[in-house]
C-alpha positions in Angstrom: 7.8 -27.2 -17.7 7.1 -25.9 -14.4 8.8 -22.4 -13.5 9.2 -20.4 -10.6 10.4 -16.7 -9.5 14.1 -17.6 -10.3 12.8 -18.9 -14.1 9.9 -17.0 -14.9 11.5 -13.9 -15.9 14.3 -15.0 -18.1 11.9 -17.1 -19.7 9.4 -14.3 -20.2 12.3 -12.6 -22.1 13.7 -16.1 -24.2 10.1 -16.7 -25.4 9.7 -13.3 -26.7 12.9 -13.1 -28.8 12.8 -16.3 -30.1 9.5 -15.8 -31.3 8.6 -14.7 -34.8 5.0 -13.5 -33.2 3.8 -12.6 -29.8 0.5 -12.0 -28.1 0.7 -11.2 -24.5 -2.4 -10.4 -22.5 -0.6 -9.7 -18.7 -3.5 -7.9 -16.8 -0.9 -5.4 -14.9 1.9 -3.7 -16.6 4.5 -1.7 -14.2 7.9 0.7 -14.5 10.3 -0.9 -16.9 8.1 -3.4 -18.0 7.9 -2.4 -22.1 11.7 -3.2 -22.0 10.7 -6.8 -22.4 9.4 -6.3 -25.9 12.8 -5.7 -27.7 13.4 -3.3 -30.1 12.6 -4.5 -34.0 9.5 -6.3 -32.6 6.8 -3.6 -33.2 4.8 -5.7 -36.2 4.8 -9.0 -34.7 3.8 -7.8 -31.5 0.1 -7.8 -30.1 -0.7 -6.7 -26.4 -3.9 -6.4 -23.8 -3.8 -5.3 -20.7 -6.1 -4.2 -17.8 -5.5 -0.3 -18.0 -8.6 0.9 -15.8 -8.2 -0.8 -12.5 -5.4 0.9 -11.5 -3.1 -1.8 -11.3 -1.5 -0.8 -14.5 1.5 1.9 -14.4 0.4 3.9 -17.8 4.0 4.7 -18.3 5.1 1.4 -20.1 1.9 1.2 -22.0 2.6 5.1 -23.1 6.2 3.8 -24.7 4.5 1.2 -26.0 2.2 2.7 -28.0 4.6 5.3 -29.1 6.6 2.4 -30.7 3.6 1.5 -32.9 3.2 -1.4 -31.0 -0.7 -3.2 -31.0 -1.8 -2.5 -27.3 -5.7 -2.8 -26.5 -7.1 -2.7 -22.9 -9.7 -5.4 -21.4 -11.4 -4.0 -18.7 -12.3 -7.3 -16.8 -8.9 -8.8 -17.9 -6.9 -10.7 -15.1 -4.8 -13.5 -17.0 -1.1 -13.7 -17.7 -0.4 -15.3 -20.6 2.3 -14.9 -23.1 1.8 -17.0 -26.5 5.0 -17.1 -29.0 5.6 -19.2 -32.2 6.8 -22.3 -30.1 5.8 -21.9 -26.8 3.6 -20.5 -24.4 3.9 -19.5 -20.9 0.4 -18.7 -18.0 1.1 -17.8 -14.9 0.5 -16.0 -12.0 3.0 -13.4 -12.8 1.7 -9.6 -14.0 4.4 -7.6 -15.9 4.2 -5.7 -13.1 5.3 -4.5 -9.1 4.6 -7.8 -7.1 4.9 -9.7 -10.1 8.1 -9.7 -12.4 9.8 -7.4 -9.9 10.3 -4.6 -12.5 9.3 -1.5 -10.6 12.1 -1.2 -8.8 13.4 -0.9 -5.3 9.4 -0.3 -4.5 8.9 -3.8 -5.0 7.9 -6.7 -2.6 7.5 -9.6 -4.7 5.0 -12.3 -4.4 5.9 -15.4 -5.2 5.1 -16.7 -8.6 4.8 -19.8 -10.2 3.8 -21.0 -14.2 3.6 -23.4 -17.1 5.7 -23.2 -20.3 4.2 -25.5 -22.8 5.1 -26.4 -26.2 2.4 -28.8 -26.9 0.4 -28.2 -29.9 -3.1 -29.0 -29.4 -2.7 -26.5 -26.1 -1.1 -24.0 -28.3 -3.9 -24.2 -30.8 -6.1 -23.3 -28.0 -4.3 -20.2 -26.4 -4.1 -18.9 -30.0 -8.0 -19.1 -30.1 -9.2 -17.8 -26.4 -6.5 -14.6 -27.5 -8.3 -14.1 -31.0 -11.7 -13.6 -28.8 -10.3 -11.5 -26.4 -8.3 -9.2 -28.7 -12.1 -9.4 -30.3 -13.4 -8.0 -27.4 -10.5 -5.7 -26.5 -10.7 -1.6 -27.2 -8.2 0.8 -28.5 -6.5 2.8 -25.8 -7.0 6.6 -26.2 -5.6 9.8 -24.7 -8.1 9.9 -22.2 -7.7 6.3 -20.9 -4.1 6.7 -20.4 -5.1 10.2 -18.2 -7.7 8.0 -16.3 -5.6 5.5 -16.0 -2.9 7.8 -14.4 -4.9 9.2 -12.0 -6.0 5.8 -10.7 -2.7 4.5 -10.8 -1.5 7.3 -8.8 -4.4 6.7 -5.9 -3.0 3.1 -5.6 0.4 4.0 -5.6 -0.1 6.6 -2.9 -2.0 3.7 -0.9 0.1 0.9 -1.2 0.8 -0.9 2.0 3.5 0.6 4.1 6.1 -2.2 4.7 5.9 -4.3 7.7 7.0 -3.3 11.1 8.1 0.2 10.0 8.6 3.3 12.1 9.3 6.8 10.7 13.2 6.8 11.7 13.3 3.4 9.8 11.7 4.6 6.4 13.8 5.0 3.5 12.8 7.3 0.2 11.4 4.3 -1.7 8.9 3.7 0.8 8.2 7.2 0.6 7.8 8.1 -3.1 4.4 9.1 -4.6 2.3 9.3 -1.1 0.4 12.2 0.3 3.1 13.5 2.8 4.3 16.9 2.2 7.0 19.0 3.8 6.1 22.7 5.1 8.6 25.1 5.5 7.7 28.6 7.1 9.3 31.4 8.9 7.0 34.4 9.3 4.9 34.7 11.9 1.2 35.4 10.9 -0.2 38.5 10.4 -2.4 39.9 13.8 -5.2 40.6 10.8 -4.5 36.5 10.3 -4.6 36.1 14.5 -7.5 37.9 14.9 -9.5 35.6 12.5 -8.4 32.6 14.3 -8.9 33.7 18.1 -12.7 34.8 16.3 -13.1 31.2 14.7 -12.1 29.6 18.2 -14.8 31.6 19.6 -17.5 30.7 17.4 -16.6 26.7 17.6 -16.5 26.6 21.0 -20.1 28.7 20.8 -21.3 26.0 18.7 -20.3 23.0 21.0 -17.6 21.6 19.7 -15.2 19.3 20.9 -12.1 20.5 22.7 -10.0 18.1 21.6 -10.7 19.8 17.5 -10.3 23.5 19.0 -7.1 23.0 20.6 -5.6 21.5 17.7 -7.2 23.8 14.9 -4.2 26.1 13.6 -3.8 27.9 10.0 -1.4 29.0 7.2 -1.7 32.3 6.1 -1.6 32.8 2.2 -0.7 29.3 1.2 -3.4 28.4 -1.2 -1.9 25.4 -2.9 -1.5 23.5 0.7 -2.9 20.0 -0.9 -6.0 18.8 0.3 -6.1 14.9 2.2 -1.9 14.8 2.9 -0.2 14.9 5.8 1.5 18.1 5.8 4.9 17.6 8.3 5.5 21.3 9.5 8.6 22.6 9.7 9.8 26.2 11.9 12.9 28.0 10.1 14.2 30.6 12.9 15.7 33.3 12.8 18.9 32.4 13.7 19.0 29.5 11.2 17.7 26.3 13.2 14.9 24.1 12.1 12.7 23.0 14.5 9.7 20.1 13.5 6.5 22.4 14.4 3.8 18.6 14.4 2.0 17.1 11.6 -1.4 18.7 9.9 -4.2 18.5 7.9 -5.8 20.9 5.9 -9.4 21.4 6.5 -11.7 21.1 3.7 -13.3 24.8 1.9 -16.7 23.1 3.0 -16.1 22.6 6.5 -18.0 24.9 9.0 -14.7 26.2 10.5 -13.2 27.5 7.0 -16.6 28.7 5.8 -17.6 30.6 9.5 -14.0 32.2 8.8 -15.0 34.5 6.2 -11.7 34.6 5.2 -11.6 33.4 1.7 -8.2 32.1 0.4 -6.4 34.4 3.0 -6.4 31.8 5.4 -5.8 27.9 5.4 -6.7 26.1 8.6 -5.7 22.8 9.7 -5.9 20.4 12.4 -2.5 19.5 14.0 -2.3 15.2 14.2 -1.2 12.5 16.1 0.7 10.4 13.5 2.2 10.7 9.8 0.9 7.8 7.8 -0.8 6.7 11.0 2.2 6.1 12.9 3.2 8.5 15.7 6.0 10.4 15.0 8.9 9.7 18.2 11.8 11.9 19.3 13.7 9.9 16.9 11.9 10.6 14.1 11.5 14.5 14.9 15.6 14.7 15.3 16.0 12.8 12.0 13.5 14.9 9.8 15.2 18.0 11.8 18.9 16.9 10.4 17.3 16.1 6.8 16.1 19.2 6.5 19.0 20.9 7.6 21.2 18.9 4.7 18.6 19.5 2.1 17.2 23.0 2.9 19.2 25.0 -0.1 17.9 22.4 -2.6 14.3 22.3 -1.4 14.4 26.2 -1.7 15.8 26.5 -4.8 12.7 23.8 -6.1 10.2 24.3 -4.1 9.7 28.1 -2.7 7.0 29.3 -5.1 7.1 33.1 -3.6 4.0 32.0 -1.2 5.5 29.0 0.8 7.7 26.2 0.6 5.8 22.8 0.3 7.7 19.6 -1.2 7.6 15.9 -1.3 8.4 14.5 2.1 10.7 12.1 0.4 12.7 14.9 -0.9 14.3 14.4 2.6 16.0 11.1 1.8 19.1 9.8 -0.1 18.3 7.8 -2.7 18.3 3.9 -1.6 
């Protein structure tokens, strides 16, 4: 039988409860996706997946192994086949975002397409290619699932923003897990702080470099843990309560000439101001928005984010849920 996006879930989840044993080897496992093993099936129940590519959300493999379910990783794995008693069914489909749409409102599936088959002889031979590569498979440790994290978290934060977006237009799924933070500050900085920076100006435009980088080098004063390689969307609280949106920055790296010739150790943070967020420019529109955001949210984002040195949260903090 030949299924498509409508079909291939539902029979993803038929095959697996009718089945007295299943082995599944799905490359790329996402949010949500260990729900499709139901409960009770933990001893008839063998899994591989492709854990190390970064395609794989660790989460679901986590609560699957935490249900004493048999999970093993494949490292050059890329099939999606699921074998029961009966039946099988290989597709293109991962267990996964793009795939079985089970990571929610993040999404964008591709369209899929597979073969169920009860015929024996082609049974017979799925049973033997998934005896070689659960041969071949390895036990997932603590330390894969960190690894795995961390790569799943560099592919999450670079996913493809959706198609024809602007900033006005984004909502808080679109949002979630990249490297845009939200800075918050009222006091101006110290003239100690001032003095460093008029000195550091100096000395850059001694050593030839561009305008362009001098004008736009600024700096935070005692905000050590301003991440590193994020867009940090700067925010102005004045004294007489308004928000203004002060541009969008980037913190320079400890090993860049400017930070080092500042002498300044962690008292200073210097960054260079940017054109875009996400490389798209930010509009009128989209200051006004963030503006109004931050008003609505500004009591919660103190209350969670103001560490006693700054205020620095999740961009998407800014959004209602979608």
């Amino acid at each position: 039988m030949f299924l498509t996006d409508q079909e291939y879930l539902s029979h993803i989840r038929t095959l697996i409860s009718k089945s007295d044993k299943i082995d599944i080897a799905v490359a790329f496992w996402g949010k949500g996706s260990e729900e499709l093993i139901p409960v009770g099936a933990e001893g008839r129940v063998r899994i591989i997946c492709n854990l190390s590519s970064g395609g794989t959300n660790p989460d679901p493999i986590k609560k699957l192994q935490s249900r004493k379910l048999q999970v093993k990783q494949l490292n050059d794995l890329h099939a999606k086949v699921v074998l029961g008693s009966t039946a099988a069914i290989i597709g293109s489909a991962n267990h996964s975002t793009n795939g079985l749409q089970l990571e929610g409102v993040a999404s964008n599936a591709w369209s899929e397409a597979g073969i169920l088959t009860d015929e024996v002889r082609n049974l017979a031979d799925i049973a033997t290619w998934f005896e070689a590569e659960w041969e071949r498979a390895r036990t997932i440790t603590s330390q894969d699932i960190e690894a795995a994290q961390a790569a799943w978290d560099r592919r999450f934060a670079n996913r493809p923003l959706p198609a024809k977006k602007i900033i006005a237009t984004f909502s808080k799924s679109d949002l979630i897990g990249r490297q845009v933070f939200g800075v918050l500050w009222a006091e101006e900085a110290s003239p100690e702080a001032t003095a460093i920076h008029e000195n550091v100006v100096s000395r850059a435009e001694e050593m030839g470099m561009k305008l362009d980088f001098i004008s736009n080098l600024s700096f935070y004063e005692d905000w050590p843990l301003l991440p590193y390689g994020a867009d940090l969307v700067s925010f102005q609280l004045k004294r007489n309560g308004k928000y203004k949106y002060d541009g969008v920055y980037r913190r320079l790296d400890e090993k860049d000439v400017v930070v080092k010739e500042s002498n300044s150790g962690q008292k200073m943070q210097f960054v260079l101001k940017q054109k875009t967020m996400l490389g798209l420019p930010v509009g009128t529109a989209d200051r006004k928005l963030l503006e109004q955001r931050l008003a609505q949210r500004l009591d919660e984002l103190l209350a969670n984010y103001n560490d006693g040195i700054g205020t620095v949260f999740p961009i998407h903090e800014l959004y209602d849920e979608d």
